[in-house]
N, C-alpha and C positions, 0 to 999 in steps of 0.2 A: 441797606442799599443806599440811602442818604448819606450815610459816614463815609460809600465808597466811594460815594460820588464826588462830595465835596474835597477829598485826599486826591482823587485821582483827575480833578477839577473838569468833569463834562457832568452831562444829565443823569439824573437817578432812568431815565427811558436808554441810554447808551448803555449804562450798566445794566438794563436787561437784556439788553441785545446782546451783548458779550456773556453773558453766564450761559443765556437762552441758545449761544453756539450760529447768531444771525450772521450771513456769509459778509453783508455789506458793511464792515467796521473798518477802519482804516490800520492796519496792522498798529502802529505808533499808538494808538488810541486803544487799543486792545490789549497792549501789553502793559498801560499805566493803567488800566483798570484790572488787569487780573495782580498786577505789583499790589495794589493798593488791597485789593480783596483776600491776599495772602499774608498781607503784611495787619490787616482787621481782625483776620481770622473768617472770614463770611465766606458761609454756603450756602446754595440755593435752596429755599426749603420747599421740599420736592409737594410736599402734604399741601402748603398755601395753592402752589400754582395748578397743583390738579382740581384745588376748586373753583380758582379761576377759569381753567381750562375745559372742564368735567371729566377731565382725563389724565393720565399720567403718560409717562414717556415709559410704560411696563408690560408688555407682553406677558400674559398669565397661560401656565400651562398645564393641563390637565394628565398624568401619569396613571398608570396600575401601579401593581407593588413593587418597589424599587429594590427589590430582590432580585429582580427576575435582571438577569446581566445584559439584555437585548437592552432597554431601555438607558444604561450608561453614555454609549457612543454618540446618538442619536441627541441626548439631555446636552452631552457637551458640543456637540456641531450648532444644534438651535442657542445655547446662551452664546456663543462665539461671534454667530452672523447676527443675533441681537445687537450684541454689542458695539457690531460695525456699523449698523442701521442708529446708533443713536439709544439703543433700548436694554433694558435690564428686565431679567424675565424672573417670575414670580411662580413657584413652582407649588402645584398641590397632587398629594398619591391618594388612588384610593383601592389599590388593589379588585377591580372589579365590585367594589359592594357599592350599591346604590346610594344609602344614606351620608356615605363620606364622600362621594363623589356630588352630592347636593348641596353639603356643608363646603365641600372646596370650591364649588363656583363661587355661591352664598361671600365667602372671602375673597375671592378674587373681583367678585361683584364691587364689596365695600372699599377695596385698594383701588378702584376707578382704571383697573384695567385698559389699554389702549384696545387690544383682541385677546382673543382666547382660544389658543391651539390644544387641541386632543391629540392626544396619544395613545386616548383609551376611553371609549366611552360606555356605558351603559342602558342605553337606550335614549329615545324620543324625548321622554320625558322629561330627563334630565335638563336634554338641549334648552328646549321649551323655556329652561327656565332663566335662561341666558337672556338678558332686554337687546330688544331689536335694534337697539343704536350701540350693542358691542358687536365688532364682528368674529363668526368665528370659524376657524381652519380644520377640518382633521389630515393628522398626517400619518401616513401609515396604520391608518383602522378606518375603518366605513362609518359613515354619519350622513346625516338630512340636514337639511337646515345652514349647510356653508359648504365650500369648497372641498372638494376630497384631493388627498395628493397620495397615494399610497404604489407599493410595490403590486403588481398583476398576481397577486395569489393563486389562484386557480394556475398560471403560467406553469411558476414556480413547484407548483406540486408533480406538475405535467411531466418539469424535467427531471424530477426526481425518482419517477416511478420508472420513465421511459430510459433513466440511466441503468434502472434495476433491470428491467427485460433486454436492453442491448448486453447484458452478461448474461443471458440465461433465465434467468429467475420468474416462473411462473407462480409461485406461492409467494404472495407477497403484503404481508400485515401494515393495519395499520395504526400506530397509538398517539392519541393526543393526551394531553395532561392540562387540568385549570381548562377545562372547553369554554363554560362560562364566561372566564375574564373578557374573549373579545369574540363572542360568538358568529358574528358575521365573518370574520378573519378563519375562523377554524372553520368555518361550514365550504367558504370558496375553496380550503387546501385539501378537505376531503370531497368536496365534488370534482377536483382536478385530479384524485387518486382517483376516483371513480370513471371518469373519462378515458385516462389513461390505460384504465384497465381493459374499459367495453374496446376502447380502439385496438387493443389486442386478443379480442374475444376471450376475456379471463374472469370478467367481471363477477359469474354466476359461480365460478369453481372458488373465487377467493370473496364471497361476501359472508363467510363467518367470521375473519380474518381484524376486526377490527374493533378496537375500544376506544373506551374515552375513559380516562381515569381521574378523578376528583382531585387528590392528592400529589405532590410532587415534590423534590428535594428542596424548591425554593420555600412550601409552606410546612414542611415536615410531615406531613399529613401524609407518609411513604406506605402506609402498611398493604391500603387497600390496591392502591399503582403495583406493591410488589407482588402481590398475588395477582391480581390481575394478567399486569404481562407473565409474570411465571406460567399463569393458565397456559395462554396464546403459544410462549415458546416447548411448554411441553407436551403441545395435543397432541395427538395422533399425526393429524397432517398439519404440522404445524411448520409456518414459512421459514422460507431460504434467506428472505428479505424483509426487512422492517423499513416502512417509512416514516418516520416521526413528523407529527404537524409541527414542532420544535424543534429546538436545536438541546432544549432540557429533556424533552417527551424521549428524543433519541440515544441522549446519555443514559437516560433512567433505562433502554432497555440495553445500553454496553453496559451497565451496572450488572441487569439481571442474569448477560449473557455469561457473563464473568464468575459468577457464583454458583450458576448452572454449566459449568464447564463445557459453555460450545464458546469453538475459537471464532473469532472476527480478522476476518472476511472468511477462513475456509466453512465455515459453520454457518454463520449468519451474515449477510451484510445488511448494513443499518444506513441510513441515509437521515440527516437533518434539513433543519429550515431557518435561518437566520442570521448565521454564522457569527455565533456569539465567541468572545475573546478563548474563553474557556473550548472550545474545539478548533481550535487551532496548536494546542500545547501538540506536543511529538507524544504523549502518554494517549490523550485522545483522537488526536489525528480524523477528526468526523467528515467524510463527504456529508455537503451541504448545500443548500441552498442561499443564495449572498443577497444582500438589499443593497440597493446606491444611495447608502447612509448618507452620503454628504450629501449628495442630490437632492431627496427627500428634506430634508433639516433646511437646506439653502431655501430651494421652492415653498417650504414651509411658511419661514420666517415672512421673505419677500412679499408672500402674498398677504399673510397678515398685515403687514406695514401698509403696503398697498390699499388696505380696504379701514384700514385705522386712518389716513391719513385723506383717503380720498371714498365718500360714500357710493360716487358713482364710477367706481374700478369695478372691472365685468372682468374676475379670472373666469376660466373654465371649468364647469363641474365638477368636471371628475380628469383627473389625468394619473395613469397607470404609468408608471416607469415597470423596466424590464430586470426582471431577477437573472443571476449568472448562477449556472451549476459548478460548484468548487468541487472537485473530485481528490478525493484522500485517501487514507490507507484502511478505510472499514469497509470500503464496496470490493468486492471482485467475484468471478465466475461462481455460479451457480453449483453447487455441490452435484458430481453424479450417483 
């Protein structure tokens, strides 16, 4: 910083204020210091000033297994408005298991993290282990301990079920896959099925109706998922309609419909939750349920910064955005 200063002939403190991106430099003055820092070779070494600082200019973000194709859109919206804000985000998976999600903080702890946004968390415990001077965000998954910003799950189930019975459909299942990974998330979309249902007096005729399956195409762990739903689709009274707590849970059972030769829609219709890339192809064409990706990812980001940058920011607890029903070519009338 010396060498850039004496080249570009102001203070080694002017040359912090120009790397550090300080708004009050006089343009003329800013551009013989960035000449001279290019023409040196000098970068800011990011490692000294976060011990200056106690912190970095890095948004750390907490993921499940980066299998699962919901999480893609959402990872690129948050590094995006990161990077508008000033920040580069520092990403750790732990596919729902405890221990690697305690090792991912643990690392994002020692990179001096600015905040620290969920995408997926594991419980209390985990939080807990987060020091009271990082702040931190969940976005799209329920948590204690910071801000929630998530989609109205329960909503979203609501319009899923209630798009099944506006066709007819009185038998109407329901399958999640990986319940564990975000267990408060799965629990509000089947107590929205369950809702959905009592408000049509159906609740007591279809509560055999419904699994949770361990395994899924994203962890290969398919065997026990495919018997399962095969049970469900070839009971005696087995439903007209599937509603998937997924937008995976809902393929896995076009997979089973497909191999069990009932057509989709005249046979079964199937309804998702997410509307990952993958159900929008013209082969799976999946009514679903949609998230305000961007929405979510933006509010995300902002309020982290917000709470990195200022300790007395007061966001809102909890704020629900509103899920949209995408209607495609797997729902339609009720078989007579």
């Amino acid at each position: 910083m010396k060498d850039v200063a004496r080249l570009a002939e102001t203070s080694k403190a002017t040359v912090s204020n120009v790397m550090s991106g300080h708004p009050h430099v006089r343009p003329e003055t800013r551009d013989r210091v960035l000449a001279a820092a290019e023409r040196l070779g000098y970068h800011v070494n990011i490692a000294a000033r976060a011990l200056a600082q106690q912190r970095t200019e890095v948004l750390g973000l907490v993921v499940g297994g980066l299998e699962n194709p919901w999480y893609v859109p959402i990872i690129a919206r948050i590094e995006r408005h990161a990077r508008e804000h000033g920040y580069a985000v520092l990403m750790v998976s732990t596919w729902g298991d405890l221990s690697a999600q305690t090792s991912g903080i643990r690392t994002l702890i020692e990179h001096r993290v600015a905040a620290i946004i969920f995408l997926a968390a594991s419980g209390d415990a985990v939080v807990r282990a987060v020091p009271s001077e990082i702040p931190i965000v969940f976005v799209s998954v329920h948590g204690t301990g910071g801000p929630t910003i998530s989609v109205d799950d329960r909503l979203g189930a609501q319009l899923a079920v209630s798009h099944l019975l506006s066709l007819g459909h009185r038998r109407i299942g329901y399958v999640s896959v990986d319940p564990d990974a975000e267990p408060t998330t799965f629990a509000e979309r089947f107590a929205g099925y369950r809702q959905a249902l009592a408000g049509a007096g159906l609740l007591e005729e279809n509560k055999e109706l419904s699994i949770d399956a361990v395994g899924s195409i994203l962890t290969r762990e398919t065997a026990g998922t495919r018997a399962a739903i095969d049970a469900l689709l070839l009971s005696d009274r087995r439903p007209t309609a599937v509603y998937g707590a997924n937008d995976v849970a809902a393929i896995e059972v076009l997979e089973r419909a497909d191999v069990l030769g009932l057509r989709v829609p005249e046979d079964l219709s199937v309804v998702g939750f997410d509307d990952i890339g993958m159900s929008r192809l013209a082969r799976v064409s999946l009514t679903t349920v949609a998230h305000p990706v961007t929405k979510l990812a933006t509010l995300g980001v902002d309020t982290a910064v917000a709470l990195a940058t200022d300790s007395h920011a007061a966001p809102p607890p909890r704020v629900l955005l509103e899920p949209t029903l995408i209607v495609r070519s797997t729902t339609g009338p009720a078989p007579t």
